[in-house]
C-alpha positions as CSV (number, residue, x, y, z in Angstrom):
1,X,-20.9,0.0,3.1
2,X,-22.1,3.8,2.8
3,X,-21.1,5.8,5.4
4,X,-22.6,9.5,5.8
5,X,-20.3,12.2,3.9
6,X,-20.4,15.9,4.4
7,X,-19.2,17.9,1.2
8,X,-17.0,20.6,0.8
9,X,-17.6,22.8,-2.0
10,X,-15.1,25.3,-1.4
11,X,-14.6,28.8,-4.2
12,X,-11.5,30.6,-2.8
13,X,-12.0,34.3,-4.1
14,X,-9.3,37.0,-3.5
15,X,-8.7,37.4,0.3
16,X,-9.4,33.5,0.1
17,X,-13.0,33.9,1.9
18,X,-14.4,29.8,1.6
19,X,-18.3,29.3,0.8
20,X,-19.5,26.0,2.0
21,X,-22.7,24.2,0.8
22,X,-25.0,22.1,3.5
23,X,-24.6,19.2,4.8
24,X,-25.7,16.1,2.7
25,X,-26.0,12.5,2.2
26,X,-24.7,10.7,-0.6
27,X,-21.5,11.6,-3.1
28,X,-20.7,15.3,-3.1
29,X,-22.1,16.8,-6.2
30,X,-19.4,17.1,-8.8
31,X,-19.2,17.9,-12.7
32,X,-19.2,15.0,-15.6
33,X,-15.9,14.1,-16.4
34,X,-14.4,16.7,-19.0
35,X,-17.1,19.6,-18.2
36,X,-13.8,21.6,-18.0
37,X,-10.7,21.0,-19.6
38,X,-7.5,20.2,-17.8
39,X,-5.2,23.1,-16.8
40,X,-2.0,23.4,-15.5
41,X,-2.0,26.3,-13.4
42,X,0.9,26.5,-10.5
43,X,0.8,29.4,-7.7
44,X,3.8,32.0,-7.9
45,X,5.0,32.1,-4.1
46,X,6.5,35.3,-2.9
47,X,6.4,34.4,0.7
48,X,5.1,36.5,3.8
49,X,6.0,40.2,4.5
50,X,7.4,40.8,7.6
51,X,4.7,40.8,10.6
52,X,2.2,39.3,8.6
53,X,0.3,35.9,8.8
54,X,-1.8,33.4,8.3
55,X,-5.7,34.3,9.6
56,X,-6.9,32.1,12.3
57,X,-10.7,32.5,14.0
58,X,-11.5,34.9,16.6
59,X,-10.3,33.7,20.1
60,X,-7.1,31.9,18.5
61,X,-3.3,33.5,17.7
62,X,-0.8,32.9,15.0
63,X,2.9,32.3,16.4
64,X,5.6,31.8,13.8
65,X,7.0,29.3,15.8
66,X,10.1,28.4,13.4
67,X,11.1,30.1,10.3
68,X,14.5,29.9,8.0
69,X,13.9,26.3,7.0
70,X,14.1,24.3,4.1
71,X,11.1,22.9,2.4
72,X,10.1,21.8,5.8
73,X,7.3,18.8,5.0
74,X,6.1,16.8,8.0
75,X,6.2,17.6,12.2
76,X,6.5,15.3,14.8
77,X,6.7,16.3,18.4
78,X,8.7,14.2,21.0
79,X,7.4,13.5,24.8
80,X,9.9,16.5,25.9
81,X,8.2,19.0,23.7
82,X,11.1,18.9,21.3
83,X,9.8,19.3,17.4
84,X,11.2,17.2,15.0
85,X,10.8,18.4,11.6
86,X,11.7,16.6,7.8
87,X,12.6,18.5,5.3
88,X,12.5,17.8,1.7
89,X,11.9,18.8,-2.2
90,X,10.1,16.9,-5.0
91,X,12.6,16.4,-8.1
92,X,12.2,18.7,-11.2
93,X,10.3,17.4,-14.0
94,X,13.6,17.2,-16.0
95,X,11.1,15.8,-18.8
96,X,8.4,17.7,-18.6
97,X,6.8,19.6,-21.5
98,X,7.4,23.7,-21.5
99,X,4.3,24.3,-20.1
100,X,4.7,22.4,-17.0
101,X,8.1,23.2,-16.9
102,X,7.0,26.8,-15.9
103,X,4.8,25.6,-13.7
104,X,7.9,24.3,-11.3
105,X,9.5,27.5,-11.9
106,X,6.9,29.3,-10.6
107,X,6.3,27.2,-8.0
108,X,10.2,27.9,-6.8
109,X,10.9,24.0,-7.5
110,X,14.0,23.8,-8.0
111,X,15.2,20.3,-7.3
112,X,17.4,21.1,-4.5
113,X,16.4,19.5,-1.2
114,X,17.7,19.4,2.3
115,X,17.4,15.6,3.0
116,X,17.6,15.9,7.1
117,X,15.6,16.0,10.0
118,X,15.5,19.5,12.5
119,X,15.3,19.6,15.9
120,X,13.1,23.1,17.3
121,X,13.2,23.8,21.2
122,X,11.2,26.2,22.3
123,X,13.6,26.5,26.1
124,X,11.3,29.6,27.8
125,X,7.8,28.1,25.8
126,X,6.5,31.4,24.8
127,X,5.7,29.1,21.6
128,X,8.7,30.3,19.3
129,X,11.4,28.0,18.8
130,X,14.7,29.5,20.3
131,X,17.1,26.8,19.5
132,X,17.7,24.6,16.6
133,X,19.8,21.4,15.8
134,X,20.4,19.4,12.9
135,X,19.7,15.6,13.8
136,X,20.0,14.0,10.7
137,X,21.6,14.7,7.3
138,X,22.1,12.9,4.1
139,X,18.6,11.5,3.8
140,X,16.4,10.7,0.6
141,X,13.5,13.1,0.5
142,X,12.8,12.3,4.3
143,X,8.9,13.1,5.0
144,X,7.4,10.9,7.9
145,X,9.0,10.4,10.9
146,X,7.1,8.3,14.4
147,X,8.9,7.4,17.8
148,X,8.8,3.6,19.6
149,X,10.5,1.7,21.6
150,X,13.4,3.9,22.3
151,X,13.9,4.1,17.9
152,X,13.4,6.9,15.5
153,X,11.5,5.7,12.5
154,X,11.6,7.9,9.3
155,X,10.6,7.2,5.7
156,X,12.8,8.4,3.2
157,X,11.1,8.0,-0.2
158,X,13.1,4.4,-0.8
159,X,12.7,3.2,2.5
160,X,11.8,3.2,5.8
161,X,15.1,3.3,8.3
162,X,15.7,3.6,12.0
163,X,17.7,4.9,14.4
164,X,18.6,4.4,18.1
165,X,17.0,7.9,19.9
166,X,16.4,9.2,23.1
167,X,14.1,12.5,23.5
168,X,16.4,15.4,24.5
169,X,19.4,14.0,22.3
170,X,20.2,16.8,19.4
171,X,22.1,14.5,17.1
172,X,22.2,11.1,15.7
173,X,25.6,9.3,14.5
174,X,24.6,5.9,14.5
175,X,24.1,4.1,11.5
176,X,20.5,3.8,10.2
177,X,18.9,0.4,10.2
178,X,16.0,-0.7,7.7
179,X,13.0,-1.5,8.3
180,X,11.2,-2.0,4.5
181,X,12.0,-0.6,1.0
182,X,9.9,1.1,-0.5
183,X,8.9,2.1,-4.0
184,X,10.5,5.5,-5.1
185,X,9.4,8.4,-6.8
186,X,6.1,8.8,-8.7
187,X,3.4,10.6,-10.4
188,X,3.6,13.8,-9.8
189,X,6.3,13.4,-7.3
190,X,4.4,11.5,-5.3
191,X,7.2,10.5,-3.4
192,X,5.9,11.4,0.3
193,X,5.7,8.3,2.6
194,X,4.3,9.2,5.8
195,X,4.2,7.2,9.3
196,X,1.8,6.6,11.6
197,X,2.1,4.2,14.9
198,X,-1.0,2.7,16.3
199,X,-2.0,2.9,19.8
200,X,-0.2,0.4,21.3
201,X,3.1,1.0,19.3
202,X,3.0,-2.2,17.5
203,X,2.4,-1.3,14.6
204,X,3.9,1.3,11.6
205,X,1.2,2.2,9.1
206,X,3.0,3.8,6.0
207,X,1.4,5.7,3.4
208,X,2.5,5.2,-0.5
209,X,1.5,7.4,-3.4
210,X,0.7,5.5,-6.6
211,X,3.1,5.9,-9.4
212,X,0.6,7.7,-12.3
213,X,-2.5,9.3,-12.5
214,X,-4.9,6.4,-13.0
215,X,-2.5,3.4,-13.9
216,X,-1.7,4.6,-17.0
217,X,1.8,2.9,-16.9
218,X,0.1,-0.7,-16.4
219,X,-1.1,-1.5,-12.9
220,X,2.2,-4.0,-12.6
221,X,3.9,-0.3,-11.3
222,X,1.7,0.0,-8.4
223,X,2.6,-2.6,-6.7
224,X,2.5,-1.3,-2.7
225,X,1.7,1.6,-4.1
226,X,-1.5,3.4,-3.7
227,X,-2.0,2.1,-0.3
228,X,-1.3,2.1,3.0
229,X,0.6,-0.7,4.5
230,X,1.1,-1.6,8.2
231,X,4.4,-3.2,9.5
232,X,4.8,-5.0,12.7
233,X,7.6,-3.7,14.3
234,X,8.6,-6.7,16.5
235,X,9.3,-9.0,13.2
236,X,9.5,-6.7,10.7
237,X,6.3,-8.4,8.4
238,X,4.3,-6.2,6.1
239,X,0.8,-6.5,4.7
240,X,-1.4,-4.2,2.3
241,X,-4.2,-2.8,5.2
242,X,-5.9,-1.0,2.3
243,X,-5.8,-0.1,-1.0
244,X,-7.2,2.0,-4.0
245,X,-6.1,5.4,-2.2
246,X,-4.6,7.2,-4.9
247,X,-2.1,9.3,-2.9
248,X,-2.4,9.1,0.8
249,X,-0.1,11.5,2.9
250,X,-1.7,12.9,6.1
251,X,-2.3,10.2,8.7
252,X,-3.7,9.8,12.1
253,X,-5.0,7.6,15.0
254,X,-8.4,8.1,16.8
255,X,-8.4,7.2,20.3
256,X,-10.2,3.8,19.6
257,X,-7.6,3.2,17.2
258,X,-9.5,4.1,13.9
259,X,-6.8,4.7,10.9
260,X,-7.8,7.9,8.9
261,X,-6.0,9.3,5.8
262,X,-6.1,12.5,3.8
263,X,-6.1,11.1,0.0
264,X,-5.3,13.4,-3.4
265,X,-7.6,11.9,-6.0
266,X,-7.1,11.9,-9.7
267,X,-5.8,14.7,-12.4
268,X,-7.0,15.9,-15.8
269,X,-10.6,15.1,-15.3
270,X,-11.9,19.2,-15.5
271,X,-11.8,21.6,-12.4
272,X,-14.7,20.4,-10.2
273,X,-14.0,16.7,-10.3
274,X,-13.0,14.4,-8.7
275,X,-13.0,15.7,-4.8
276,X,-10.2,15.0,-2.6
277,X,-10.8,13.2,0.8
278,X,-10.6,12.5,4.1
279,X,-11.8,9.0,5.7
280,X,-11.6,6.4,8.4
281,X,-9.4,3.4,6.6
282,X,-10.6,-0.3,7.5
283,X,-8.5,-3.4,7.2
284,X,-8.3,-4.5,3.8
285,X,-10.9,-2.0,2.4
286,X,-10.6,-0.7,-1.3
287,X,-11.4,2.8,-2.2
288,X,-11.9,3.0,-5.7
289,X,-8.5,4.3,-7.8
290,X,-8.0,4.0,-10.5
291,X,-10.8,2.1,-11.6
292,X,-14.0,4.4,-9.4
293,X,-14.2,7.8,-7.7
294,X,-17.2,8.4,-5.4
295,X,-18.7,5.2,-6.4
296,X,-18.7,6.1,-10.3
297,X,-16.7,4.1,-13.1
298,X,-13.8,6.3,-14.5
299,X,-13.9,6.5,-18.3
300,X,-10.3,5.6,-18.6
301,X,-11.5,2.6,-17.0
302,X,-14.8,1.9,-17.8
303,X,-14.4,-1.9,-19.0
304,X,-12.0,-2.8,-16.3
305,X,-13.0,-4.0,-13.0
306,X,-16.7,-3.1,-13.1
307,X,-17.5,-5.6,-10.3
308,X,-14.7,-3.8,-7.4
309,X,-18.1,-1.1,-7.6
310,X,-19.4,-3.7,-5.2
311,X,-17.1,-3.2,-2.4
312,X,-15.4,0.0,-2.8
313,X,-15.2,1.8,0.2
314,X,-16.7,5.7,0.0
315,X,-15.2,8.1,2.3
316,X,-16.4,10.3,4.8
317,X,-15.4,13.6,4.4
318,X,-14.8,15.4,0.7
319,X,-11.7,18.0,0.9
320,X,-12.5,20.0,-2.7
321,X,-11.1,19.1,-5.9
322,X,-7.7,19.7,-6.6
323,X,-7.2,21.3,-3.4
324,X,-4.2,19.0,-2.5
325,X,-5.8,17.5,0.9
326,X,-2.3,17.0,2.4
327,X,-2.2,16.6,6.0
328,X,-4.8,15.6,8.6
329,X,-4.5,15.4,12.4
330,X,-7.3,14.6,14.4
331,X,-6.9,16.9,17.7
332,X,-6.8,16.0,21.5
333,X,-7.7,18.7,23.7
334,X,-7.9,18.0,27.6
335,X,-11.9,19.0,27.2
336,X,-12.8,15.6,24.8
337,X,-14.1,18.1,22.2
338,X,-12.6,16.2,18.9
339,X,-11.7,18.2,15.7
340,X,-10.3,17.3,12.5
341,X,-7.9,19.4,10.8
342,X,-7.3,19.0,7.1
343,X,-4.1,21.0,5.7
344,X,-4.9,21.6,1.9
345,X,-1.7,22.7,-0.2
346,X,-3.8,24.2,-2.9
347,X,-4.4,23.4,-6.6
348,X,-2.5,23.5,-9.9
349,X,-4.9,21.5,-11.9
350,X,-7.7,23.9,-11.5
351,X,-8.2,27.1,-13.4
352,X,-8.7,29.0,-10.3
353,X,-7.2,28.9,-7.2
354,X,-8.7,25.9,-4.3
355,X,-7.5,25.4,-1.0
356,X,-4.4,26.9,0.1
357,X,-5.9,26.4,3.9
358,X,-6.3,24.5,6.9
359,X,-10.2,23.4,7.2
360,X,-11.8,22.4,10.7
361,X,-14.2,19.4,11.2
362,X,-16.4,19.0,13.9
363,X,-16.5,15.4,15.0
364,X,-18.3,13.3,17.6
365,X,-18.2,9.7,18.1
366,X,-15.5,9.0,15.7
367,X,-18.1,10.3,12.5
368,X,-17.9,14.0,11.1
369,X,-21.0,16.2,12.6
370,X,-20.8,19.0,10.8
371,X,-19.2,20.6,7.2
372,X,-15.5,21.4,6.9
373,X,-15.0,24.8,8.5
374,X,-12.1,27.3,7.5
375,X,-9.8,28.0,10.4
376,X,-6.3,29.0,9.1
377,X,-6.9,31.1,6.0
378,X,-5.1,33.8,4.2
379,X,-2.0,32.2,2.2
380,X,-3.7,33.5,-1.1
381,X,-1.7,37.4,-1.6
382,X,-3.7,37.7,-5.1
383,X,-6.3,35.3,-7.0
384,X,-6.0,37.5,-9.9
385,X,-2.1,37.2,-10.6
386,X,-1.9,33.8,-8.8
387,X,0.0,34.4,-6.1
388,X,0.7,33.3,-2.5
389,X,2.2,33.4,0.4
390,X,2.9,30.2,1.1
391,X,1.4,26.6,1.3
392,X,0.2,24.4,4.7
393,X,1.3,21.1,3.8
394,X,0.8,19.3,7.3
395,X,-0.4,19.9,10.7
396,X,0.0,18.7,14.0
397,X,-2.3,18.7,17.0
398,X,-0.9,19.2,20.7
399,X,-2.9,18.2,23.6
400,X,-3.2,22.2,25.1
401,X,-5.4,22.0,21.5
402,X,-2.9,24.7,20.1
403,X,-2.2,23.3,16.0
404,X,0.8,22.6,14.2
405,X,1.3,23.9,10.7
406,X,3.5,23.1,8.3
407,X,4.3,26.1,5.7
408,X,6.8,24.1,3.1
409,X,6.9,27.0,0.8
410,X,7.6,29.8,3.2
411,X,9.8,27.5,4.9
412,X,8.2,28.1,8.5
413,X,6.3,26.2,11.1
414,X,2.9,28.2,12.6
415,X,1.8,27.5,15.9
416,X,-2.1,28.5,16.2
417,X,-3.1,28.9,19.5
418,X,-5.5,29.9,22.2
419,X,-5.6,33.8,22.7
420,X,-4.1,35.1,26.1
């Protein structure tokens, strides 16, 4: 099945202004494999200066709702309007050649990571978090988290666990209770596993990111891996609901109970290929890695598995190459307007600078209407030296329509809002 794309061709230039190109239909228009070489070219972070923030469109304010945190990765908030937020680090490289190496540094990896989950409460909601409480500690790189049936799911990198929970409650003691292991670690430290219920709270879709680039390590290492499973969480049975997503993270539910899925596609292929995505996710559809991108044959692959061409899956909405399409939340305001939001973390395979944003999608119908807008922009201090402020990894959609953001490298939370 072809589905109607819209493609992104974003150029971040100093002050990170984004250029789009029209809508079209088809695959997004990308280079030949190897037009450029492959780079490794990691951001220096230096963090925000005091009183200054991301830019958001005219009509819309930037709160720092929480700031002091730890690597904070993923958001979840609770019916009580308590904001439960993961944080965690990706491992060093210990092994990684000198070049890469530096690339950590600069990047302010260090390998140390908080491993717990924060509770922000915002008690006079003026949208800036006024009280905070440690819930859980002495996790393994925690990143998703969901909420059913009186339980707190969250995925540590090994495994998914629960807890007993009630909204309001500031701490949990009780001892965790497993749901599924899970495959750790990973290319690149793709070692985020994210959570999504579905509508009627049955079942836990959980994201896993495969362990190489494109299977270079034999494809008997991805097993559940580069894929999104779906548990049922009355008797605990897992299945594959779709496959050949290189490294899914950001998840969401539409109201008619569509699955979509921000995916990071391949490495080392030159700067303008191959796109990230966004896209709707159907039972038991393939979507190309490692074997296919877009519908083409990867030359690492190109006498393996010719016939999956057949019934790969293309998505719907391209994201930029390299751009590290993180999160995605599809939003919910009381008007029935619908919006996508797509949190790109920004690039370090790509000789200049992409993403380092949160993009805006105009949707209608469940199918994207228009091209990938910028709304939260600014995170880029200087193209030329390679340096930012910091790095939207996730967002979060309320149903006021005010946005969730996720800064893991300045170690805040943004709330984007409606001027008053």
């Amino acid at each position: 099945m072809r589905i109607r794309l819209i493609a992104l061709a974003a150029i971040v230039t100093s002050g990170a202004a984004i250029a789009q190109t029209q809508v079209q239909l088809g695959v997004p228009d990308q280079d030949k494999p190897y037009a450029t070489p492959a780079v490794i070219n990691h951001p220096v972070v230096i963090g925000w200066p005091e009183g200054k923030t991301p830019r958001a469109p005219r009509g819309w304010d930037v709160v720092k709702f929480a700031g002091d945190l730890e690597n904070p990765r993923q958001l979840l908030e609770l019916p009580n309007g308590d904001v439960l937020v993961s944080e965690a680090r990706q491992k060093p490289k210990l092994d990684a050649d000198p070049e890469t190496a530096r690339g950590f540094a600069r990047s302010n990896v260090t390998g140390y990571s908080a491993n717990r989950i924060t509770l922000l409460r915002d008690t006079d909601k003026d949208g800036v978090a006024d009280q905070t409480f440690v819930v859980l500690e002495n996790l393994n790189q925690p990143f998703g988290m969901a909420l059913a049936g009186g339980r707190l799911y969250v995925a540590n990198t090994d495994a998914v666990v629960s807890y007993p929970f009630t909204p309001g409650q500031t701490r949990i003691t009780a001892a965790p209770r497993k749901l599924i292991a899970l495959p750790a670690g990973g290319y690149n430290n793709h070692w985020t596993r994210n959570l999504q219920l579905s509508p009627d709270q049955r079942t836990l879709f959980v994201s896993v990111g495969s362990a190489s680039n494109v299977g270079e390590y034999g494809m008997e290492e991805e097993e559940r891996r580069a894929a999104i499973l779906a548990v049922d969480l009355t008797t605990g049975r897992e299945r594959i609901y779709a496959s050949g997503l290189r490294n899914p993270v950001g998840m969401d539910v539409a109201a008619d109970g569509t699955l979509w899925t921000a995916v990071n596609e391949r490495d080392d292929f030159g700067d303008n290929i191959s796109p990230d995505y966004v896209t709707s996710v159907q039972e038991g559809g393939f979507y190309g890695w490692p074997y296919s991108y877009w519908g083409k044959q990867d030359p690492r692959h190109a006498n393996t598995k010719r016939e999956l061409l057949e019934t790969t899956l293309l998505p719907d909405i391209a994201a930029g190459p390299h751009a590290a399409a993180l999160g995605f939340a599809l939003s919910r305001p009381e008007d029935g307007k619908q919006f996508g939001y797509i949190a790109r973390h920004g690039s370090w395979n790509r000789a200049d600078l992409a993403g380092y944003d949160v993009l805006y999608v105009p949707m209608a119908n469940g199918k994207p209407t228009a091209n990938p807008q910028p709304f939260l922009t600014g995170f880029i201090a200087d193209e030329r030296e390679g340096t930012v402020y910091g790095r939207p990894v996730s967002v979060r959609t309320r149903t006021d329509g005010s946005v969730f953001v996720v800064d893991d490298n300045a170690n805040t939370v943004w709330l984007v809002r409606r001027a008053r």
